[in-house]
C-alpha positions as CSV (number, residue, x, y, z in Angstrom):
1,X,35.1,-34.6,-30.2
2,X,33.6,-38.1,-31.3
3,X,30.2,-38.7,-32.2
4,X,30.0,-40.9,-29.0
5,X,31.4,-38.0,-26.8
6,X,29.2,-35.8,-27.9
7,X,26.6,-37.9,-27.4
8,X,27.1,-38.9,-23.8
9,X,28.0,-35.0,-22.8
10,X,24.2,-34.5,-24.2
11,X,22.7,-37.3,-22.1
12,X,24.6,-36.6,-19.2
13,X,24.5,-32.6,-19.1
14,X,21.1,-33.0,-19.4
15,X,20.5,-35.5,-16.9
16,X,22.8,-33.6,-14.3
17,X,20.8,-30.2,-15.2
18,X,17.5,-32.2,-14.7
19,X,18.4,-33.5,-11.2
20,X,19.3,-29.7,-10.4
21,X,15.9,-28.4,-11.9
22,X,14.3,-31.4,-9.5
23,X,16.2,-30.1,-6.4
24,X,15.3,-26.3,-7.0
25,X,11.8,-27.1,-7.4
26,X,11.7,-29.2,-4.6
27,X,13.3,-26.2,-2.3
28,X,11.0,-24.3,-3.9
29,X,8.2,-25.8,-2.8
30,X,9.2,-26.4,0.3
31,X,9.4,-22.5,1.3
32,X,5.7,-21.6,-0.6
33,X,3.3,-22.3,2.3
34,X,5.8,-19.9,5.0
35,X,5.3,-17.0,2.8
36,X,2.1,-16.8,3.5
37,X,0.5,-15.8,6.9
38,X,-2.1,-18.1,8.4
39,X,-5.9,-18.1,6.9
40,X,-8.2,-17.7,9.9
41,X,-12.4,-17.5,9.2
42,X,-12.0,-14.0,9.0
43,X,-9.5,-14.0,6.4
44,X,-11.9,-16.8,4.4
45,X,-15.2,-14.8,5.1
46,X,-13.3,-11.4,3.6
47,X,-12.2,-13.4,0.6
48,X,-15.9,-14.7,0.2
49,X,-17.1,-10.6,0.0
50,X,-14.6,-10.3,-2.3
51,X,-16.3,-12.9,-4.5
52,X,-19.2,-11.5,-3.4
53,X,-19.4,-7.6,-4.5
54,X,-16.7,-9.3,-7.2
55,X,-13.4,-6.4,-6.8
56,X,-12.0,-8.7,-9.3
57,X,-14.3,-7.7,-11.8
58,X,-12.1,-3.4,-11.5
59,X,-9.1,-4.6,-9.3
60,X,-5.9,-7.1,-9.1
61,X,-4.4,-9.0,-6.2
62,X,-1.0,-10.3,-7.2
63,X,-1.4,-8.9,-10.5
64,X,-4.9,-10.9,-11.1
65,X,-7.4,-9.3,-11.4
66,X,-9.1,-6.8,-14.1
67,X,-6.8,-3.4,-14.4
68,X,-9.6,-0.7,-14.7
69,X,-8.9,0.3,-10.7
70,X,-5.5,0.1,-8.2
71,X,-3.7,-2.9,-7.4
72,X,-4.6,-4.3,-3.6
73,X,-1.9,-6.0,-2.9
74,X,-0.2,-4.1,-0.1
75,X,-3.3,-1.4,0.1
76,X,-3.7,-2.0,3.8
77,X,0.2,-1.0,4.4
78,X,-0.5,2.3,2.1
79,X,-3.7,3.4,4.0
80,X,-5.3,3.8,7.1
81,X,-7.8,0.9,7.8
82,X,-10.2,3.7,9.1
83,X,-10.0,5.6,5.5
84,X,-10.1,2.1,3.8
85,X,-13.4,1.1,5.6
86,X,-14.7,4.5,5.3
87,X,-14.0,4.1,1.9
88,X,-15.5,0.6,1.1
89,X,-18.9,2.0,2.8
90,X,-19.3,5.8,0.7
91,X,-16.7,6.2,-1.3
92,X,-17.5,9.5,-1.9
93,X,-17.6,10.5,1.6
94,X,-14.1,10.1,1.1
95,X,-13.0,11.1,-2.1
96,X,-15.7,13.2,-4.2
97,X,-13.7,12.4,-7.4
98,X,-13.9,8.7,-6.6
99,X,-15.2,6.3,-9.5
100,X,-15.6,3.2,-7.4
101,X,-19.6,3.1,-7.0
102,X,-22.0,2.6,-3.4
103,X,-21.9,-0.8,-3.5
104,X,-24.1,-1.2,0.0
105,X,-21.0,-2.9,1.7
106,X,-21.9,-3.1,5.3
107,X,-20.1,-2.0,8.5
108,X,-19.0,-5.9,9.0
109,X,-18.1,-6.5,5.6
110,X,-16.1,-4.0,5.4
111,X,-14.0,-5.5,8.2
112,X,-14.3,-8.6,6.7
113,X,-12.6,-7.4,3.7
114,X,-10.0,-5.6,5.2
115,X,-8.7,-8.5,7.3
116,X,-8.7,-10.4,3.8
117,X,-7.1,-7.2,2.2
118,X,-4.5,-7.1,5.3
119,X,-3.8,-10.6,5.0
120,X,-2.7,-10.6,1.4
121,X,-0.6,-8.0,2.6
122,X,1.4,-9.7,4.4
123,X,2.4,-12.4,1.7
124,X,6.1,-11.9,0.9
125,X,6.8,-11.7,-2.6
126,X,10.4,-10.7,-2.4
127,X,10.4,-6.8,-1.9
128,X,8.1,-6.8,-5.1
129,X,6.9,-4.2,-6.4
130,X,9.7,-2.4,-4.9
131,X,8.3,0.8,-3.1
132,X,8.6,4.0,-4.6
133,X,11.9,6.3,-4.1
134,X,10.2,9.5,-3.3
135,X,11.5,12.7,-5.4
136,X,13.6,14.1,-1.7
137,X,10.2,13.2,0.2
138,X,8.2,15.7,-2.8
139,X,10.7,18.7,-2.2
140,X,11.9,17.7,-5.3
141,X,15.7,18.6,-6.1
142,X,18.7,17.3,-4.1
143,X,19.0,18.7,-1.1
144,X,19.3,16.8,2.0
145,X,16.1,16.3,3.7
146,X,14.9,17.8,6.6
147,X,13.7,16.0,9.8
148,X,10.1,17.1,8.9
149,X,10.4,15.6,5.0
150,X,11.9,12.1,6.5
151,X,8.6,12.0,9.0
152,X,6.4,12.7,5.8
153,X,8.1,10.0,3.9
154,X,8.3,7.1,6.9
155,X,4.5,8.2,7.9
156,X,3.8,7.3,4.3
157,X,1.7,11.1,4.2
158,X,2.4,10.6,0.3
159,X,0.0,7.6,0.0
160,X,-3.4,10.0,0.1
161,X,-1.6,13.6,-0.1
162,X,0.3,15.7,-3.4
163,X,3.5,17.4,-2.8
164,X,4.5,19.2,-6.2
165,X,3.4,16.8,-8.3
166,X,4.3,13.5,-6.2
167,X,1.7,11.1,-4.0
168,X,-2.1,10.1,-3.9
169,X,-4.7,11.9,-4.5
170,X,-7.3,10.5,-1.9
171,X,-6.9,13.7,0.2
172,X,-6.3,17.2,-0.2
173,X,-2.9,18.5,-1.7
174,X,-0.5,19.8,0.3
175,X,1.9,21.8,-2.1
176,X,1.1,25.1,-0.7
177,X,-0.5,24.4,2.6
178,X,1.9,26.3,4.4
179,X,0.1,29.5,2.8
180,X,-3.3,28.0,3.6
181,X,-3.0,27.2,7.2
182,X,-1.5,28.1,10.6
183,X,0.9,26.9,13.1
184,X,-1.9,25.9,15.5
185,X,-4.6,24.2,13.2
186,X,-2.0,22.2,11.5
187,X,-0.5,20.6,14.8
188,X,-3.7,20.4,16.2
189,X,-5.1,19.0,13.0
190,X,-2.1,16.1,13.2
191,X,-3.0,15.2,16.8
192,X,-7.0,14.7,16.2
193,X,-8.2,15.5,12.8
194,X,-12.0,14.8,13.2
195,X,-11.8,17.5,15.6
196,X,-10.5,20.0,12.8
197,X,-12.6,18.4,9.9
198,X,-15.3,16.9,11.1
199,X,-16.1,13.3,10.0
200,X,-12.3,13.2,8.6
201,X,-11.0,10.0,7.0
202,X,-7.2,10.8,8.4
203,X,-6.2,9.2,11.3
204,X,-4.5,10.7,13.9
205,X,-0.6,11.1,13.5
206,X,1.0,8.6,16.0
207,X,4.0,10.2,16.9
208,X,5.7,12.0,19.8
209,X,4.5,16.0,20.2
210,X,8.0,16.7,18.7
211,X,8.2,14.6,16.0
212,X,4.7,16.6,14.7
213,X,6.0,19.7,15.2
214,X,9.0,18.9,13.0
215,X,6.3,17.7,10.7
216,X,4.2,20.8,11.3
217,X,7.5,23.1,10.1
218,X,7.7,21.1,7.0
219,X,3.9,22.3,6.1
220,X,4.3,25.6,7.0
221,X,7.7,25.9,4.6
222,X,5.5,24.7,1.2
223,X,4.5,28.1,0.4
């Protein structure tokens, strides 16, 4: 190949890859503002008690952010609001072992900060960080799992709860429950919680009577 030829292909190629890179971009940009949902006063006025108690200063959004607590990206799709506002009042009430101090957040910042929390949530970012493949719902092995494990895992019961080894650790582990509690107290405990445990930061289970017995077998089996 000449001199010239090669020359050309370099100016050319280049120019042709540009003109892609310009095109991608501008696609690109295009599509940015629908990943996001809609910022309404309550989403602005959350983000301002963000500033304002500064979370940024312990935790990330998007990956910015300080790494000395949890990522809250998707928090409000991995815990109850009701544990989450509990939570942002007393921590402790929640979770004696927790680190996060009082800060004196209020009932209505709290909601304030969830609706901010929930909307950044709901921002797609492509399936990323892919959720976790739980190890046979925490029976661990690879066995088929029962109707009870596939309610535990689709409940998302792992988020706050232990299973041999695998979940949160905002509530109580539940690796040998089934040796800790009956039939009735464990049904009844799914259906209305505050009633079993006073002042309880689980919500109620929202499925079908039959759906939390299956759910109730599955606890009585980890022995």
């Amino acid at each position: 190949m000449s001199n010239k030829a090669a020359r050309n292909l370099f100016i050319f190629g280049s120019l042709f890859f540009f003109v892609i890179f310009l095109a991608l971009t501008f696609d690109t940009m295009g599509k940015l503002d629908k990943r996001a949902p809609v910022i309404t006063e309550e989403v602005n006025a959350g983000k301002m008690v963000w500033h304002k108690y500064d979370c940024i200063g312990c935790h990330t959004i998007l990956g910015n952010g300080s790494y000395f607590a949890p990522e809250l990206m998707k928090i409000t799709e991995k815990k109850p609001k009701g544990y989450l506002k509990q939570f942002l009042i007393d921590p402790k009430s929640t979770n004696a072992r927790a680190t996060m101090p009082k800060l004196g957040i209020t009932s209505e910042e709290a909601d304030k900060l969830l609706a901010f929390l929930d909307w950044t949530s709901k921002i797609d970012t492509n399936g990323w960080p892919p959720k976790p493949i739980l190890a046979t719902a925490a029976g661990v092995g690879g066995k088929e799992l029962s109707e009870g494990q596939r309610l535990y895992q689709s409940l998302g019961c792992s988020g706050c709860h232990i299973i041999n080894g695998i979940g949160g650790t905002t509530g109580p582990e539940l690796t040998y429950i089934g040796s800790k509690r009956n039939r009735d107290w464990l049904f009844g405990h799914f259906k209305d919680p505050d009633k079993f445990v006073p002042k309880s930061a689980m919500p109620k289970v929202e499925a079908a009577d039959a759906d939390i017995e299956k759910l109730t077998e599955y606890m009585l089996s980890l022995k």
